[in-house]
VOPAGU-2260 file (C-alpha; in pm, 1 decimal, decimal comma):
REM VOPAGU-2260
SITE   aa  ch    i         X         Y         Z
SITE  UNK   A    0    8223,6    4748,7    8085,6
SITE  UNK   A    1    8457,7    4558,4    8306,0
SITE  UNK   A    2    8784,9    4453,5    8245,2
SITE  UNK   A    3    8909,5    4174,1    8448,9
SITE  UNK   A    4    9249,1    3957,1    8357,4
SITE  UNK   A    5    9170,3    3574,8    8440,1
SITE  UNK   A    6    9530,8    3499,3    8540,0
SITE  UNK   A    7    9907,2    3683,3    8536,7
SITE  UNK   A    8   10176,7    3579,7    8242,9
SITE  UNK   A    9   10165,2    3146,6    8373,0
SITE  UNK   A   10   10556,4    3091,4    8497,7
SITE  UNK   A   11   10738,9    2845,5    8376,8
SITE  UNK   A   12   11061,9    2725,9    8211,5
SITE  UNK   A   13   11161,2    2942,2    7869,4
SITE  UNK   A   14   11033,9    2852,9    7624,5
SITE  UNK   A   15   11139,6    2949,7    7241,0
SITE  UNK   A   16   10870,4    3231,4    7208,7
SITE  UNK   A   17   10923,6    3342,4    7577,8
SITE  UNK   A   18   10941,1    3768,0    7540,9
SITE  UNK   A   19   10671,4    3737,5    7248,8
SITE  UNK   A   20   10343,3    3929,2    7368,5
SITE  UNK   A   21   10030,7    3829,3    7126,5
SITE  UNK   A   22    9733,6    3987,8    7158,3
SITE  UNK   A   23    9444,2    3725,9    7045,2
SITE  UNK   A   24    9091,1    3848,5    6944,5
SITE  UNK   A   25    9003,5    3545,9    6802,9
SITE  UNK   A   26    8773,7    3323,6    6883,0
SITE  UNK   A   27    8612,1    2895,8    6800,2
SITE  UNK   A   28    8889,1    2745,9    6632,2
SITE  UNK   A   29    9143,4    2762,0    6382,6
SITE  UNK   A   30    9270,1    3130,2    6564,4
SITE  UNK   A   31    9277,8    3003,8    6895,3
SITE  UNK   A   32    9470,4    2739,0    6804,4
SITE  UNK   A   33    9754,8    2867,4    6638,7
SITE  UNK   A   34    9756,0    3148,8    6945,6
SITE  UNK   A   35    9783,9    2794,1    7205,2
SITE  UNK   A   36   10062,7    2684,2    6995,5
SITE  UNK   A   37   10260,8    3008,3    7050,6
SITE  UNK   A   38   10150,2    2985,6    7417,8
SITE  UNK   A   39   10279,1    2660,6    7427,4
SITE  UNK   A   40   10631,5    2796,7    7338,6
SITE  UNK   A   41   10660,9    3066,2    7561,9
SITE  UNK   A   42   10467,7    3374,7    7428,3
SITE  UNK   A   43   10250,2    3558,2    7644,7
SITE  UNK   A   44    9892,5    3506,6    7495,6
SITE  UNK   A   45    9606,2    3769,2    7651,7
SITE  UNK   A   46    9266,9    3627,0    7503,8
SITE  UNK   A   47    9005,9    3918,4    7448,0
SITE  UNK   A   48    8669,9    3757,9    7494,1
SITE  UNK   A   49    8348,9    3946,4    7502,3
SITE  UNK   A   50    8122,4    3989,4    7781,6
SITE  UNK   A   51    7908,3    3815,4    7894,4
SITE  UNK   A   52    7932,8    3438,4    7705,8
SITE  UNK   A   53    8303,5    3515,5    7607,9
SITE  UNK   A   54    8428,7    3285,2    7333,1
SITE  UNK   A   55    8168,2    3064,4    7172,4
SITE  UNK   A   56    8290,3    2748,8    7212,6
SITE  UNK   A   57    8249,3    2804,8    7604,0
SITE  UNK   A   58    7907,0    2700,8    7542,5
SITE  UNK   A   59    8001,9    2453,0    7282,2
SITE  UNK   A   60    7890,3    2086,6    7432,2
SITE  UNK   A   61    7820,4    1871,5    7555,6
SITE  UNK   A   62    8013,1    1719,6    7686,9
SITE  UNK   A   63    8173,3    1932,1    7956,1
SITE  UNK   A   64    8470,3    1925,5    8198,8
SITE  UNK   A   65    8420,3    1815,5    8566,6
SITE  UNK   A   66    8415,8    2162,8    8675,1
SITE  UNK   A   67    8140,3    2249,6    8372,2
SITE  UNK   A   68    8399,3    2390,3    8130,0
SITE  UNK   A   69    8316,2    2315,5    7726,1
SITE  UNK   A   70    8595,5    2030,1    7638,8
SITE  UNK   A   71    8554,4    2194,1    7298,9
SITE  UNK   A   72    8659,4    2522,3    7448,6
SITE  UNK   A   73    8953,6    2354,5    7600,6
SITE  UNK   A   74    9101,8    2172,9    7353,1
SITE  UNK   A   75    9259,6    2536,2    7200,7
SITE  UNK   A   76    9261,8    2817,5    7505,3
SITE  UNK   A   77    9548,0    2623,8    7751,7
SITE  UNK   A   78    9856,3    2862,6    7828,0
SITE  UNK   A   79    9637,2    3198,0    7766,6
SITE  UNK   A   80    9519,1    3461,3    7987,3
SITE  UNK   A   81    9202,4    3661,1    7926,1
SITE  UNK   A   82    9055,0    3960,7    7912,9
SITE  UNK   A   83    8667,5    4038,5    7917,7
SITE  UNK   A   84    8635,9    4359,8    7709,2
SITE  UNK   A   85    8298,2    4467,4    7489,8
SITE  UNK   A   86    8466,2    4641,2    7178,7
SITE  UNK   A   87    8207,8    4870,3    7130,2
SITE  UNK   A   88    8246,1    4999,7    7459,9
SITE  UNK   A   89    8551,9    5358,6    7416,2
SITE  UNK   A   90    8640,8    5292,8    7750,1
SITE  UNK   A   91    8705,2    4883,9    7717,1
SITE  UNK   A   92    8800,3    4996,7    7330,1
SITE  UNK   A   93    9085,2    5246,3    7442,0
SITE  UNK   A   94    9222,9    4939,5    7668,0
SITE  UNK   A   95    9214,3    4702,4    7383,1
SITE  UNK   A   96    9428,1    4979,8    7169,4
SITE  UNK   A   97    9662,5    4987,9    7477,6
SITE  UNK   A   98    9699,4    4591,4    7458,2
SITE  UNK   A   99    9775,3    4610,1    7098,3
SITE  UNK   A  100    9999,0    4863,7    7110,5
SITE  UNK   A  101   10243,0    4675,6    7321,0
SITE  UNK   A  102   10194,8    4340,2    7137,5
SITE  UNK   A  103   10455,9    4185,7    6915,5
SITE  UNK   A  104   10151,6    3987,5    6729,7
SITE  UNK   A  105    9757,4    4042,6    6690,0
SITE  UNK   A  106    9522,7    3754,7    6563,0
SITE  UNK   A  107    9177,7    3832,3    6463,1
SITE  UNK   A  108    8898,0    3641,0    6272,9
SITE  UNK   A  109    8615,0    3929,6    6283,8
SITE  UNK   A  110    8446,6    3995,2    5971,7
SITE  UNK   A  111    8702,4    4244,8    5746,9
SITE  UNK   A  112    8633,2    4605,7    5866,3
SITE  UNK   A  113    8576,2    4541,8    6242,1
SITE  UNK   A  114    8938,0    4578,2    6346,1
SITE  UNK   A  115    8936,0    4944,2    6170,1
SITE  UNK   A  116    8576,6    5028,5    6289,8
SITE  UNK   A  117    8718,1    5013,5    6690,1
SITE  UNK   A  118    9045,7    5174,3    6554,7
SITE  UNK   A  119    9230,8    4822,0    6599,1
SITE  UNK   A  120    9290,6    4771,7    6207,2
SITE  UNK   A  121    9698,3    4732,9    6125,3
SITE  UNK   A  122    9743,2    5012,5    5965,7
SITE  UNK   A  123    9608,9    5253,9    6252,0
SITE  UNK   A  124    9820,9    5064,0    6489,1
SITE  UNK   A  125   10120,0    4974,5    6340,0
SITE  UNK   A  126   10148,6    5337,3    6318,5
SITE  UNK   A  127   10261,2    5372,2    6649,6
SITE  UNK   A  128   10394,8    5004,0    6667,8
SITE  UNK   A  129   10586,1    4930,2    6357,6
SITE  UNK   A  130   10711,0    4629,4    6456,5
SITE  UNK   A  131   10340,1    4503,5    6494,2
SITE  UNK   A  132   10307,2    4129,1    6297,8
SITE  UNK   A  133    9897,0    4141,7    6209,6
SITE  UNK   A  134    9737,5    3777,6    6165,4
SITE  UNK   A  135    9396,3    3824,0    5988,0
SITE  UNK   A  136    9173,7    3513,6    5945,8
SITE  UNK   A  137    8903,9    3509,6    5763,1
SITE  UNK   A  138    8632,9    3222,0    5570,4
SITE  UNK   A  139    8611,2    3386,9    5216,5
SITE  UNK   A  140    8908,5    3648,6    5207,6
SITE  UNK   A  141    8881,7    4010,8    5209,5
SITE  UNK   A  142    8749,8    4067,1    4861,9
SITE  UNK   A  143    8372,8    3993,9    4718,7
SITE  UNK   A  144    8375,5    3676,3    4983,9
SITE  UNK   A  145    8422,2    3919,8    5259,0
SITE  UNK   A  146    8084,2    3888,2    5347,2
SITE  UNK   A  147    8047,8    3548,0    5391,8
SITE  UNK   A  148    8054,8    3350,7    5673,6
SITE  UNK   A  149    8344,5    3106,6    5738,9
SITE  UNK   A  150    8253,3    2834,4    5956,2
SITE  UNK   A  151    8473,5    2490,1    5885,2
SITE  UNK   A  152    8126,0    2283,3    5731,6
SITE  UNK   A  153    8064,8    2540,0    5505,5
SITE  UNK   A  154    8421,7    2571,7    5387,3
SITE  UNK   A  155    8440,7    2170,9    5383,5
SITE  UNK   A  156    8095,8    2150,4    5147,7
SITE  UNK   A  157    8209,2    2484,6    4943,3
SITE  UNK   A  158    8616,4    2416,2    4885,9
SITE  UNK   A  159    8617,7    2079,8    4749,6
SITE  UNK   A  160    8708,7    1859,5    5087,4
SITE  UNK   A  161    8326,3    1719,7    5115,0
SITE  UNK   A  162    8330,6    1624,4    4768,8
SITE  UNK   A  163    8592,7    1394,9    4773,0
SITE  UNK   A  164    8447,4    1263,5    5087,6
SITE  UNK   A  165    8238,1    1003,5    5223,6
SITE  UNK   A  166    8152,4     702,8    5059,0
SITE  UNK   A  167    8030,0     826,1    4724,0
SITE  UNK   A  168    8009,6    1131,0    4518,5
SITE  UNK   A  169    7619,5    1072,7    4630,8
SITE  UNK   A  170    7712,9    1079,0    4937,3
SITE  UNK   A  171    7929,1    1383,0    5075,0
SITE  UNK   A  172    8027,8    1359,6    5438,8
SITE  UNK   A  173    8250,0    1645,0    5642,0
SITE  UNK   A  174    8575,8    1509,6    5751,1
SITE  UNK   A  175    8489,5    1371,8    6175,6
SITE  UNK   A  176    8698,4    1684,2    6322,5
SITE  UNK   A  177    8706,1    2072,3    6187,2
SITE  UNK   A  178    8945,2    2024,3    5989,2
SITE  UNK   A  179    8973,3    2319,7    5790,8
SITE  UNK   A  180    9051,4    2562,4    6073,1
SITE  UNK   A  181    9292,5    2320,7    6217,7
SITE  UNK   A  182    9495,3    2358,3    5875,8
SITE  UNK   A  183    9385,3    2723,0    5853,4
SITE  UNK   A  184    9557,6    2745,7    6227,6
SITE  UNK   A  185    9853,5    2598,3    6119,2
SITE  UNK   A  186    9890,4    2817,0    5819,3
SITE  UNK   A  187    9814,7    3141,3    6031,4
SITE  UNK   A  188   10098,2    3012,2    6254,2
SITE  UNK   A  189   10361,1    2942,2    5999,6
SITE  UNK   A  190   10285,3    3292,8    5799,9
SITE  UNK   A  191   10305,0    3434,7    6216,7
SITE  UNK   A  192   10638,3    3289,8    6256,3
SITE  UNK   A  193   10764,1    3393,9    5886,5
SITE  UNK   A  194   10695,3    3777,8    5953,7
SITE  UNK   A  195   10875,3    3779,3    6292,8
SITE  UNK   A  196   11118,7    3582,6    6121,0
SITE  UNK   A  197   11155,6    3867,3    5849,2
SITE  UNK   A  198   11118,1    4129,4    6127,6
SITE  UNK   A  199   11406,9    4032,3    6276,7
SITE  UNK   A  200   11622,9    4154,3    5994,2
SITE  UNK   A  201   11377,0    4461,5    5881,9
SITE  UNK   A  202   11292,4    4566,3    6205,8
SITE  UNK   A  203   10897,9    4640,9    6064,1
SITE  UNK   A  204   10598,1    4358,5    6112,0
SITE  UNK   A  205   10346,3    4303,9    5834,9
SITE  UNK   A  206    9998,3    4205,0    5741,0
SITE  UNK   A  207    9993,4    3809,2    5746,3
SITE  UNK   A  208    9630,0    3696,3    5577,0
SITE  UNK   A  209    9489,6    3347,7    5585,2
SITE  UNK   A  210    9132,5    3204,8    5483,3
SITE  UNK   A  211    8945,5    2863,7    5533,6
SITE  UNK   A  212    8904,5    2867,8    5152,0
SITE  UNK   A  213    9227,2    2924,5    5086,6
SITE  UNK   A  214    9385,0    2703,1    5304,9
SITE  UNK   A  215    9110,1    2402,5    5178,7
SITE  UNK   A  216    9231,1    2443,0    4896,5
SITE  UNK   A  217    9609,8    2430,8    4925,1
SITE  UNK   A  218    9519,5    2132,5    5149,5
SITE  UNK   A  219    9366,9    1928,7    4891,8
SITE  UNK   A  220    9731,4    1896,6    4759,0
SITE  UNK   A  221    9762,7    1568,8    4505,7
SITE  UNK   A  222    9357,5    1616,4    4452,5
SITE  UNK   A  223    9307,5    1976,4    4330,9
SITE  UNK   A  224    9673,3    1913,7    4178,2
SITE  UNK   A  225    9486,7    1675,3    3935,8
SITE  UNK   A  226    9212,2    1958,4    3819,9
SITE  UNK   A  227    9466,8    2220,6    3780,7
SITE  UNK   A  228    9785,1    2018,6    3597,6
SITE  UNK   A  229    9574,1    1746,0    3473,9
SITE  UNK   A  230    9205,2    1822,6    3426,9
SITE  UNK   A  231    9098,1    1522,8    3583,2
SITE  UNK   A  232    8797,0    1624,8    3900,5
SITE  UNK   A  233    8868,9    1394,0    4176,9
SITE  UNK   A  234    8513,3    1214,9    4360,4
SITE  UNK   A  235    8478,1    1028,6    4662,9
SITE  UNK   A  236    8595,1     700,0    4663,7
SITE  UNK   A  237    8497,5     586,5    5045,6
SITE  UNK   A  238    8862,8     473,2    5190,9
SITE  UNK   A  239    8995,0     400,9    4832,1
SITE  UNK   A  240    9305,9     581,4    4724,6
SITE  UNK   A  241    9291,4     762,5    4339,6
SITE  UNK   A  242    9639,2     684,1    4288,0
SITE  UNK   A  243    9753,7     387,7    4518,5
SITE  UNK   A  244    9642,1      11,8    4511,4
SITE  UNK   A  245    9572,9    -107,9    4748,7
SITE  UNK   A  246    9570,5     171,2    4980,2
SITE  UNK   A  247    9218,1     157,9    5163,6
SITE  UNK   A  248    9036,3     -37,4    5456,3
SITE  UNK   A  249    8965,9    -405,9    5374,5
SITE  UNK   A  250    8692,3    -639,6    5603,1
SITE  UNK   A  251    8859,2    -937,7    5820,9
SITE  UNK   A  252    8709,4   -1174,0    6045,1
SITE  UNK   A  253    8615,4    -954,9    6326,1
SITE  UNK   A  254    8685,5    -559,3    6227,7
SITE  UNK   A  255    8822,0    -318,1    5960,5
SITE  UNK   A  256    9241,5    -329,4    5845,1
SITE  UNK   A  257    9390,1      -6,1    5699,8
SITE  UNK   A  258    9646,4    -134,6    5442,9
SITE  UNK   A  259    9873,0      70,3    5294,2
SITE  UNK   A  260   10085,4     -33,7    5069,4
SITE  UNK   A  261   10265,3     229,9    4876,6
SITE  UNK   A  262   10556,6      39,5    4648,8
SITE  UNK   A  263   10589,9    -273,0    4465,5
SITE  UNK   A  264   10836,2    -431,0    4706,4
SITE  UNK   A  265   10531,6    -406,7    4988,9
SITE  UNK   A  266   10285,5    -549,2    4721,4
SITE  UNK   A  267   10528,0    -853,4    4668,3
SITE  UNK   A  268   10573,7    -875,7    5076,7
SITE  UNK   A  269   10192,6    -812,0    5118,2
SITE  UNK   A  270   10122,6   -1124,2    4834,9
SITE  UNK   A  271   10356,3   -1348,6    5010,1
SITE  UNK   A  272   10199,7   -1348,3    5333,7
SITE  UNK   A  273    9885,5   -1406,8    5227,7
SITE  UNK   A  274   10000,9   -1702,8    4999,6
SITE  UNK   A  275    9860,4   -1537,6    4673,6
SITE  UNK   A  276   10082,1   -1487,7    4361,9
SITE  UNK   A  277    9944,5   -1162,6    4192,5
SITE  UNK   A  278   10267,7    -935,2    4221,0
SITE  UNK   A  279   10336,5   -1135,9    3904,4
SITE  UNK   A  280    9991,8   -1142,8    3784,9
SITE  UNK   A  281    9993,5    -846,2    3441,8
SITE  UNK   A  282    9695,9    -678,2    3589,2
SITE  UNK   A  283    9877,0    -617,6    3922,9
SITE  UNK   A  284   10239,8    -610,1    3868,7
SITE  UNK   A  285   10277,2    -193,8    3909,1
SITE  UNK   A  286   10088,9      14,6    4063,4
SITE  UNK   A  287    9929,4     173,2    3792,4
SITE  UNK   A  288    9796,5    -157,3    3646,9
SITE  UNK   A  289    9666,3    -219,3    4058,2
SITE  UNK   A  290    9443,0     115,8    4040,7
SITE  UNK   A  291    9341,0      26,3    3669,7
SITE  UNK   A  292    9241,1    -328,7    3833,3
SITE  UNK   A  293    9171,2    -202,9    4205,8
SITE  UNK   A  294    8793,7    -367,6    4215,6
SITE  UNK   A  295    8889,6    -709,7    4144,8
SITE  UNK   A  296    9268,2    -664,1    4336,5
SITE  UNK   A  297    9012,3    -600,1    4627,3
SITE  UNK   A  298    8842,9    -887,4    4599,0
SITE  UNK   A  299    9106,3   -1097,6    4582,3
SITE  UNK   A  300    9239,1    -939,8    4874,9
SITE  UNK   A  301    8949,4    -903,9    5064,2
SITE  UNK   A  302    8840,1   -1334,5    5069,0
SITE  UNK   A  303    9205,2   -1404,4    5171,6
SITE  UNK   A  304    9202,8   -1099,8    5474,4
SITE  UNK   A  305    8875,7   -1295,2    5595,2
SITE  UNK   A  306    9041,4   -1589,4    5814,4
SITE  UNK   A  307    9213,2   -1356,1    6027,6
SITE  UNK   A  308    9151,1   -1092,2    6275,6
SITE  UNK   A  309    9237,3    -733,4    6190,6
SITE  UNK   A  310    9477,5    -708,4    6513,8
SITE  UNK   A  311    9623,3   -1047,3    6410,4
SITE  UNK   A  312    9700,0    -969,8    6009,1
SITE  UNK   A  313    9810,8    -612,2    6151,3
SITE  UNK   A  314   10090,9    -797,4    6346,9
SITE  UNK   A  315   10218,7   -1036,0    6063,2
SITE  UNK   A  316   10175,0    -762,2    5820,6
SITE  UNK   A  317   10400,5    -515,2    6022,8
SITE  UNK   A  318   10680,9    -778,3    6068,5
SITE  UNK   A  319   10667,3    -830,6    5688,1
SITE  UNK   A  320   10753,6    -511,1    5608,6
SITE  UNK   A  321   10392,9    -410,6    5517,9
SITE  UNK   A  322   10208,4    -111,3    5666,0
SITE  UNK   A  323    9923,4    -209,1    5837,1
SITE  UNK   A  324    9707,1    -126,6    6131,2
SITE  UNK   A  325    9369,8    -212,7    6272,4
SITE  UNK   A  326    9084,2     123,9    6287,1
SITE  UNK   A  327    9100,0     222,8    6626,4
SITE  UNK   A  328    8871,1     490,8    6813,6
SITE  UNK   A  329    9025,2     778,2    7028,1
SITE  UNK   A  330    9078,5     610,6    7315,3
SITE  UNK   A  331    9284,2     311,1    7169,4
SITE  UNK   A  332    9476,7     561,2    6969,4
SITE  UNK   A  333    9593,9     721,1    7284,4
SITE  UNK   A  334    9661,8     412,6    7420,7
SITE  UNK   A  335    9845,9     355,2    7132,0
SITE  UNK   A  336   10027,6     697,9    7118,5
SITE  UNK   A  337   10144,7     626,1    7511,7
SITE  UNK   A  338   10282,4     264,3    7418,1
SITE  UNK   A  339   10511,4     414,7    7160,3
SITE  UNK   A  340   10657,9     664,3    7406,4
SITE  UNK   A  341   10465,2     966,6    7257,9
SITE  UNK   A  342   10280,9    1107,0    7606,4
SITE  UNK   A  343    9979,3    1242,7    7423,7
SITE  UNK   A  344    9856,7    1361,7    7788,9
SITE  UNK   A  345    9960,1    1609,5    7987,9
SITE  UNK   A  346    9848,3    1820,7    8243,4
SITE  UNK   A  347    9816,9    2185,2    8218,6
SITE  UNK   A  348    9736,1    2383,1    8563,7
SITE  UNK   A  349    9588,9    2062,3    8676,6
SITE  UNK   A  350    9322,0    1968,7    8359,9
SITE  UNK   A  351    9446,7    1689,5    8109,0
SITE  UNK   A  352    9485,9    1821,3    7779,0
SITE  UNK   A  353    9626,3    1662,5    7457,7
SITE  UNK   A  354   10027,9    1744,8    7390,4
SITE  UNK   A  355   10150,9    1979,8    7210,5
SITE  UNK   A  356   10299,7    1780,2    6903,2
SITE  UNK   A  357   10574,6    2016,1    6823,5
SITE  UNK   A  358   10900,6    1871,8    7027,4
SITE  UNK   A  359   11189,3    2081,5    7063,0
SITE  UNK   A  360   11527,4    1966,3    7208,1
SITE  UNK   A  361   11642,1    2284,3    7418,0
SITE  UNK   A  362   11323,1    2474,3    7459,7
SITE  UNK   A  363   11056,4    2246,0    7435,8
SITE  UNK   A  364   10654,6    2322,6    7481,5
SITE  UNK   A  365   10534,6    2393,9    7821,8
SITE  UNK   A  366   10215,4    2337,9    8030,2
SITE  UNK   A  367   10195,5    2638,3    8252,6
SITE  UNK   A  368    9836,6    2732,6    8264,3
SITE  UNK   A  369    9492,3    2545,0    8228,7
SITE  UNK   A  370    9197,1    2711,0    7996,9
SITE  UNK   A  371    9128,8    3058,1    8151,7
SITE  UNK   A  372    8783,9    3025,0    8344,4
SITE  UNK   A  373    8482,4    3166,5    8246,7
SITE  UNK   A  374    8437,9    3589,6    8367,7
SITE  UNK   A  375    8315,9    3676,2    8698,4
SITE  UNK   A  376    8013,5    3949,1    8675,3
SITE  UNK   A  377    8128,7    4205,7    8872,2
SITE  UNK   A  378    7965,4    4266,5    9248,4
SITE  UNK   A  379    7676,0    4496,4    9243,0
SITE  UNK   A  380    7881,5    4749,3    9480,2
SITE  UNK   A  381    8092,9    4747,4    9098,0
SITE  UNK   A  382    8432,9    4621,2    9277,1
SITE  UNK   A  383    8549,0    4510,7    8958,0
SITE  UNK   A  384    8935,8    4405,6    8822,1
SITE  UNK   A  385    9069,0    4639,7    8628,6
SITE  UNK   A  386    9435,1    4566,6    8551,3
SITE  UNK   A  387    9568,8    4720,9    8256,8
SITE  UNK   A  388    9823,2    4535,3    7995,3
SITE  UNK   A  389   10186,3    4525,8    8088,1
């Protein structure tokens, strides 16, 4: 097959990971994520797609970009460089072995056992590259899940997260945005930095494993906390809070208010605006007694919240001291995000993408490179690319 790099190493200002070579066979989500995050601080990304369709999300929409690239595919692949290699082709095989073998990282979601079938598994190559730091992401984990296929609805529905979702326990609903391999990226990137971290004083890389099981779980935090230290199952409570009252959406006279009111000083604050005395009613006095009492507290709350707009109680409620904020949609949120000074947009080899949230002082995130484009078949007269790594 042919090998073709989309783009040289993008230039740009150092960045923290500048010098850090990764070589990224994963592909949707939650591993090309975490690989645009270490692009974003300077590390030299090479994205191995397979010929012809490349990564899956490239076909992932609508809707597309102006120029007909998947927005999905997007979102993650900014900063990267790729490569166009069929795996089960020796001679495209050999070059992906070359890759590795001068990469400080590898990050892989195949199913466990391809890596070692094309003689890419850690142990073959850190052989020769001892230093090698090998990110393995999988749905179900390596063991009798192995098997299984991770993709984030099916990890949502099987680890808990749909459960305590949605309106009622009738009613389980998938969190609006894949979710589980954004956390699952994030975890893949912390246990990434952590090795090369720990490299740096043994001189040897490591095996760093994540799954989407795994990291659902961990990510349930205070609700799977409850099962294991408490017995107590968790269900879906709509936008109601198990342990905070009142920390959920309430109606108003023209939209929905997020209030969230975590102390007794905010409840008192929250009470006074609204002219209603029940901080020093028994049944609402601590927050305990509000979640015992949360179905009439709403009420209460909820007749009161009625003669105002959401955007107008949101105002009076902030200056009080009371969090508070209307339910906005994607657009006013970055709206909202560019009024506070956060630039959630910023271009990256010309195509808008959404900023990298991590902000450094002296070596901050760059923008050096948009999405790699889609492969170019080669010409029928076979006068192909074939750069190797270096």
């Amino acid at each position: 097959m042919s090998r073709l790099w989309s783009a040289t190493q993008p230039e740009g200002d150092a960045g923290a990971l500048t010098g850090l070579r990764v070589a990224d066979f994963s592909r949707v989500l939650a591993g090309p994520y975490a690989t645009m995050l270490l692009a974003d601080l300077g590390a030299d990304v090479v994205k191995v797609e397979r010929p012809p369709h490349g990564d899956d999300t490239r076909a992932w929409g609508p809707p597309f970009a102006p120029d007909g690239t998947s927005t999905y595919f997007q979102s993650v692949n900014r900063n990267k460089r790729s490569v166009w290699w069929d795996l089960a082709d020796p001679t495209d095989a050999a070059a992906a072995r070359e890759l590795v073998s001068t990469a400080d990282v590898v990050v892989e979601n195949f199913a466990p056992g391809t890596m070692e079938r094309f003689g890419l598994g850690y142990d073959a190559m850190a052989a020769g590259n001892p230093g090698l730091v090998h990110a393995s992401i999988t749905g179900f984990g390596t063991g009798p899940g192995a098997g299984l296929a991770g993709y984030d609805l099916l990890v949502q529905a099987m680890g808990g997260l749909m459960h305590i979702t949605g309106p009622s326990p009738e009613a389980p609903t998938k969190v609006g945005v894949a979710l589980v391999d954004v956390v699952t990226g994030l975890h893949a990137l912390t246990g990434i930095l952590a090795a090369l971290h720990e490299r740096a004083r043994s001189g040897r890389g490591q095996r760093v494993e994540v799954s989407l099981l795994g990291s659902t779980i961990s990510a349930l935090v205070n609700q799977v906390q409850a099962v294991v230290a408490a017995g107590v199952s968790p269900q879906a409570m709509g936008n109601a809070h198990p342990s905070i009252a009142p920390y959920e959406t309430l109606p108003t006279a023209d939209g929905v208010l997020a209030l969230a009111v975590g102390n007794d000083r905010q409840f008192a604050a929250l009470c006074g605006l609204l002219g209603l005395g029940l901080h020093e009613d028994p049944r609402f006095a601590t927050n305990p007694q509000r979640v015992a009492h949360r179905v009439a507290l709403r009420a209460l709350l909820a007749e009161q919240l009625k003669g105002r707009s959401a955007e107008a109680w949101a105002r009076a409620l902030t200056d009080a001291g009371v969090p508070a904020g209307p339910v906005l949609d994607i657009p006013a949120a970055l709206a909202l995000a560019g009024r506070l000074g956060l630039e959630p947009v910023v271009l990256a080899g010309g195509v808008p993408t959404v900023a990298d949230p991590i902000r450094l002082s002296r070596t901050p995130a760059t923008y050096r490179a948009a999405p790699p484009s889609p492969w170019a078949a080669p010409s029928p007269a076979g006068q192909e690319a074939t750069h190797a790594p270096h």
